[in-house]
C-alpha positions as YAML, in Angstrom:
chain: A
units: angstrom
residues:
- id: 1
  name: UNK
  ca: [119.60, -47.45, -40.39]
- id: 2
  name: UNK
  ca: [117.73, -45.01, -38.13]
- id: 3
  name: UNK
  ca: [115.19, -42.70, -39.56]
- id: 4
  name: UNK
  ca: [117.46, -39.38, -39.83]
- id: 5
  name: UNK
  ca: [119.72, -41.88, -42.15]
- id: 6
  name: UNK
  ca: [117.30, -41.14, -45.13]
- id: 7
  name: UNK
  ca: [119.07, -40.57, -48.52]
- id: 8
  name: UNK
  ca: [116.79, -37.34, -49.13]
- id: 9
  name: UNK
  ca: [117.95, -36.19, -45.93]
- id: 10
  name: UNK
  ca: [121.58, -36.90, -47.08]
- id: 11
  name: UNK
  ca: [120.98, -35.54, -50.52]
- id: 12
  name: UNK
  ca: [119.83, -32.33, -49.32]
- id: 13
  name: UNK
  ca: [122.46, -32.24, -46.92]
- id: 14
  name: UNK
  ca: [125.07, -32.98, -49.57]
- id: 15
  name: UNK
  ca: [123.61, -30.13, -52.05]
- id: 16
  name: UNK
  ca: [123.52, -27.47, -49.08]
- id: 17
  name: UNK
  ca: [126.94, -28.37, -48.36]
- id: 18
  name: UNK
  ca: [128.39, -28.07, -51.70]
- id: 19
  name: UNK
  ca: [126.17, -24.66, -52.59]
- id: 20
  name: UNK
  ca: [127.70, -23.15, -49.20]
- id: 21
  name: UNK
  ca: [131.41, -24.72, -50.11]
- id: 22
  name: UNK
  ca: [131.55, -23.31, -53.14]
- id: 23
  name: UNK
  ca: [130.10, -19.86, -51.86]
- id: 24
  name: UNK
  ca: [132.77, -19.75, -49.72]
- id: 25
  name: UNK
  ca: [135.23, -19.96, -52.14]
- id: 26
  name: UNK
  ca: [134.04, -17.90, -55.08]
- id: 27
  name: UNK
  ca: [133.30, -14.78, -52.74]
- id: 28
  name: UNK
  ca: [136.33, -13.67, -52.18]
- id: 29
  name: UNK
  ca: [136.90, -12.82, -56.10]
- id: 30
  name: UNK
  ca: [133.28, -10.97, -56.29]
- id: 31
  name: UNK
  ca: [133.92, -9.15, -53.12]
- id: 32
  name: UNK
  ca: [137.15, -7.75, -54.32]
- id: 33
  name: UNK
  ca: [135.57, -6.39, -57.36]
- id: 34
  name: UNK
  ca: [133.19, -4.55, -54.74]
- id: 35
  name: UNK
  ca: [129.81, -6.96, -55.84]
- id: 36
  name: UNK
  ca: [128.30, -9.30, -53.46]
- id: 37
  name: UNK
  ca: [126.64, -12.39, -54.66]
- id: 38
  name: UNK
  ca: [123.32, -10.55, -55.54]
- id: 39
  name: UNK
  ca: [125.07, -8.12, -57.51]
- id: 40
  name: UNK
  ca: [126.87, -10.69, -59.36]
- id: 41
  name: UNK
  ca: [124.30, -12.86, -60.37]
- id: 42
  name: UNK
  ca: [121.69, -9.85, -61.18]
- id: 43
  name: UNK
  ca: [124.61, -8.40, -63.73]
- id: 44
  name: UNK
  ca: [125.62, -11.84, -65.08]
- id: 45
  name: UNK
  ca: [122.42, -12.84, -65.78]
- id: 46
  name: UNK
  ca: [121.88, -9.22, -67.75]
- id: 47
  name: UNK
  ca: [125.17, -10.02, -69.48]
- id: 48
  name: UNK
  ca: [123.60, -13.45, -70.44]
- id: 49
  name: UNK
  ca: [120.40, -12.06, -71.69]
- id: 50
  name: UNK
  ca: [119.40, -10.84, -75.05]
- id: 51
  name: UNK
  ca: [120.01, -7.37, -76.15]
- id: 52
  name: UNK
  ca: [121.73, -7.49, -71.95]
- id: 53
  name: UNK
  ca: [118.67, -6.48, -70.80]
- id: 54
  name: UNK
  ca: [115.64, -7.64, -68.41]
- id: 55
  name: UNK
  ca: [112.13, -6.54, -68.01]
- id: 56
  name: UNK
  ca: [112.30, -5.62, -63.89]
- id: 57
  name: UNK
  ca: [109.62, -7.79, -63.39]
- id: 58
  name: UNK
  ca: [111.51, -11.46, -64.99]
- id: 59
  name: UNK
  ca: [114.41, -10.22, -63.34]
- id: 60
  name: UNK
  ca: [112.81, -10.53, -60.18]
- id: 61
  name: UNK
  ca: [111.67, -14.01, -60.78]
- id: 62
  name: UNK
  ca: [114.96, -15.05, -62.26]
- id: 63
  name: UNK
  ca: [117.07, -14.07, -58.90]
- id: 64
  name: UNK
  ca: [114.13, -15.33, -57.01]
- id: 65
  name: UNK
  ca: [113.67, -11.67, -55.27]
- id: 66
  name: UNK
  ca: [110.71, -10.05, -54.09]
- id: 67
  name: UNK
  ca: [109.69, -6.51, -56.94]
- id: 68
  name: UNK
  ca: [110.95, -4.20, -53.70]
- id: 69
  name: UNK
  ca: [113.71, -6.56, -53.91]
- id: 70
  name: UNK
  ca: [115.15, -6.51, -57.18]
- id: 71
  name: UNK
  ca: [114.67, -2.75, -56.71]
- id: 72
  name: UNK
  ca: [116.67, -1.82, -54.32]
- id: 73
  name: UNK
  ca: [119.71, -4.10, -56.05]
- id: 74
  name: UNK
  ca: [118.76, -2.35, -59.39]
- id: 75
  name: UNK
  ca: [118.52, 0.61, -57.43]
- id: 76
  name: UNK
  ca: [122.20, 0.77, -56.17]
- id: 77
  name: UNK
  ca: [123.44, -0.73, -59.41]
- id: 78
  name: UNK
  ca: [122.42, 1.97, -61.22]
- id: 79
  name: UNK
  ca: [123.94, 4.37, -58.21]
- id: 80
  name: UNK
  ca: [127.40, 3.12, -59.86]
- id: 81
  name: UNK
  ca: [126.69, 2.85, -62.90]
- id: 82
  name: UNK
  ca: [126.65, -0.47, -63.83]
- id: 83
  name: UNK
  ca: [122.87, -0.46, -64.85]
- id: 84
  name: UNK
  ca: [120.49, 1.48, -65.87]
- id: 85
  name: UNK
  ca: [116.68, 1.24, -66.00]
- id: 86
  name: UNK
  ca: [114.86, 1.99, -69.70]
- id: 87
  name: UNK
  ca: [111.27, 2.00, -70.38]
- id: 88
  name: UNK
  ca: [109.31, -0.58, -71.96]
- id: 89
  name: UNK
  ca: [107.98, 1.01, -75.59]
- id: 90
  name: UNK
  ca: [104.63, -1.18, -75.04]
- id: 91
  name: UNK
  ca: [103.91, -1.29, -71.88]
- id: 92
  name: UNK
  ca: [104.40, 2.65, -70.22]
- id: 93
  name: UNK
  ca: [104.00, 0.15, -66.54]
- id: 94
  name: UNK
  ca: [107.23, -1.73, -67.34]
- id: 95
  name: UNK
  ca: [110.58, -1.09, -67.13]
- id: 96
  name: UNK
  ca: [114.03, -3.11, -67.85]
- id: 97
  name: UNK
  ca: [116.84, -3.30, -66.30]
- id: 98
  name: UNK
  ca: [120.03, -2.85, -68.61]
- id: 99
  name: UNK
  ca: [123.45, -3.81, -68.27]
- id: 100
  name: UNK
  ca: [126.04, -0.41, -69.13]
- id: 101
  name: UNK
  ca: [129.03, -0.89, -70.39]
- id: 102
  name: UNK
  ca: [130.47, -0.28, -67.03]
- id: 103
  name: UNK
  ca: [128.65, -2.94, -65.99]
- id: 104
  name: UNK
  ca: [130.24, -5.06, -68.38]
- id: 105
  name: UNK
  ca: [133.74, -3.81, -67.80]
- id: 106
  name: UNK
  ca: [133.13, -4.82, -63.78]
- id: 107
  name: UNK
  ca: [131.96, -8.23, -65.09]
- id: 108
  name: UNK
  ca: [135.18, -8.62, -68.01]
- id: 109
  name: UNK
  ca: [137.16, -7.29, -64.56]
- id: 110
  name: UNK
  ca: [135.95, -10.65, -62.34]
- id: 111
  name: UNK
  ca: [134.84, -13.38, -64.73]
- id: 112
  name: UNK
  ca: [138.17, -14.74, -65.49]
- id: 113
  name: UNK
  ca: [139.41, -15.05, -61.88]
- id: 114
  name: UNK
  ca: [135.69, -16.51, -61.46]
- id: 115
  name: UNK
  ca: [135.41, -19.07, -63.84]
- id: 116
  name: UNK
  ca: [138.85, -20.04, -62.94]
- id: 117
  name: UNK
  ca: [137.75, -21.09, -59.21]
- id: 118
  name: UNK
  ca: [134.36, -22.46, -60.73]
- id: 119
  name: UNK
  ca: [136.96, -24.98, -62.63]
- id: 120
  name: UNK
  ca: [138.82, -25.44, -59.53]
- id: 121
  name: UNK
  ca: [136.42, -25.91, -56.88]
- id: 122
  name: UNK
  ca: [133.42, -26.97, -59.12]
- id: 123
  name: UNK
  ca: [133.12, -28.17, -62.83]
- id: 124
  name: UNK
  ca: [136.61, -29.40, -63.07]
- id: 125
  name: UNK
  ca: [136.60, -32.35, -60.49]
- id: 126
  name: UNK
  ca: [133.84, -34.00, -63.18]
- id: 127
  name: UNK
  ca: [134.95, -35.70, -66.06]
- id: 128
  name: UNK
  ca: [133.26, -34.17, -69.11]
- id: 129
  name: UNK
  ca: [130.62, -36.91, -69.63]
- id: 130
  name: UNK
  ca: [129.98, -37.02, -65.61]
- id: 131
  name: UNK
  ca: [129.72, -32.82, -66.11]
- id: 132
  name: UNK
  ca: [127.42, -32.86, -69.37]
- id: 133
  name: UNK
  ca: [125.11, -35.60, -67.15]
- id: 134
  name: UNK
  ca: [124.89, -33.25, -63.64]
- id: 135
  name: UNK
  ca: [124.42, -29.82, -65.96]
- id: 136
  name: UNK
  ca: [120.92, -32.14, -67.55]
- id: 137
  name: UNK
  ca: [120.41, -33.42, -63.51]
- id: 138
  name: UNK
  ca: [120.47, -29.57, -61.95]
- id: 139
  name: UNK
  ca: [118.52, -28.06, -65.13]
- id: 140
  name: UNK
  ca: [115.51, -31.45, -64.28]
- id: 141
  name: UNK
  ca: [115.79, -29.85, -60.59]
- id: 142
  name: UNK
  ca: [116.03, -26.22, -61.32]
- id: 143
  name: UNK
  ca: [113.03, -26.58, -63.87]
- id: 144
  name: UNK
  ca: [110.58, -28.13, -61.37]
- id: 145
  name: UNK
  ca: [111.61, -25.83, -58.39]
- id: 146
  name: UNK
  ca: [112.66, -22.77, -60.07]
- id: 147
  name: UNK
  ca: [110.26, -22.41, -63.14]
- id: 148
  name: UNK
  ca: [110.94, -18.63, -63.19]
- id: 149
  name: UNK
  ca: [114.33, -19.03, -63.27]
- id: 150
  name: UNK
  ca: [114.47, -18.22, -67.20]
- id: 151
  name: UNK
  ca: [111.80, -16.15, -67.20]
- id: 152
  name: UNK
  ca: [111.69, -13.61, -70.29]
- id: 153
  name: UNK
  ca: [113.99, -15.43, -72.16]
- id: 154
  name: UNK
  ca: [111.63, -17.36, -73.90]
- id: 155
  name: UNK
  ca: [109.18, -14.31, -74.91]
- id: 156
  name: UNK
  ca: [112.46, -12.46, -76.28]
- id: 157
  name: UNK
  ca: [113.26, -15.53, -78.22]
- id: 158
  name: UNK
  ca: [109.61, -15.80, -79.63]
- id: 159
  name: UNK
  ca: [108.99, -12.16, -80.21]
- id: 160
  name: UNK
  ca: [112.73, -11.95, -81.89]
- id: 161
  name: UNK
  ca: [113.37, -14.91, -84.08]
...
């Protein structure tokens, strides 16, 4: 074994090549409903969030963009009306990011063909035990590298319940 024959080196290889596979093959749907991947995840992860809605700020940290960032993809969401920004009552500095119901139409418009090729290409090669143990694996990973990748969930949930 040499020293570029290191499992880390083979594990990250592995994970890039698998993230960039499966890229590859999801596009196609996302781009035909006019979103690219940044679109898609900022408006899924609206979808997936209470009330469908994001303080600008979390969103940011959640699609790991810069503030100027997550601006300009709110900004040209909003263009077409599949967000829209709404003050914070609290905090006159703050503003969320909301998903429309046009927003949600262009996600009920993509999500089926989409989780079809995620089932194809991705979660349906595991066997459900095999799937429920690499879900726990990438959350472990995700949690450590990507602490912000939740963030404002948990303050909805605590200021909510």
């Amino acid at each position: 074994m040499t020293e570029f024959e290191d499992p880390r080196l083979t594990a990250i290889g592995l994970l890039a090549e698998v993230w960039e596979g499966l890229i590859s093959k999801t596009a196609p749907v996302l781009a035909r409903a006019g979103l690219s991947k940044i679109d898609f995840e900022t408006l899924i992860r609206l979808a997936r969030s209470p009330q469908q809605s994001l303080r600008m700020s979390d969103l940011a940290a959640q699609t790991n963009l810069s503030t100027s960032g997550v601006t300009r993809v709110v900004d040209r969401l909003e263009r077409e009306g599949l967000v829209e920004r709404r003050a914070c009552r609290t905090d006159r500095r703050a503003s969320f990011a909301h998903l429309t119901e046009a927003g949600a139409d262009r996600l009920r418009e993509v999500v089926p063909q989409h989780l079809a090729d995620i089932e194809t290409w991705f979660t349906g090669l595991l066997p459900e035990p095999q799937l429920r143990e690499f879900l726990s694996t990438l959350r472990l990973i995700r949690d450590v590298v990507r602490p912000c990748a939740t963030a404002g969930v948990d303050e909805f949930e605590r200021r909510h319940v």
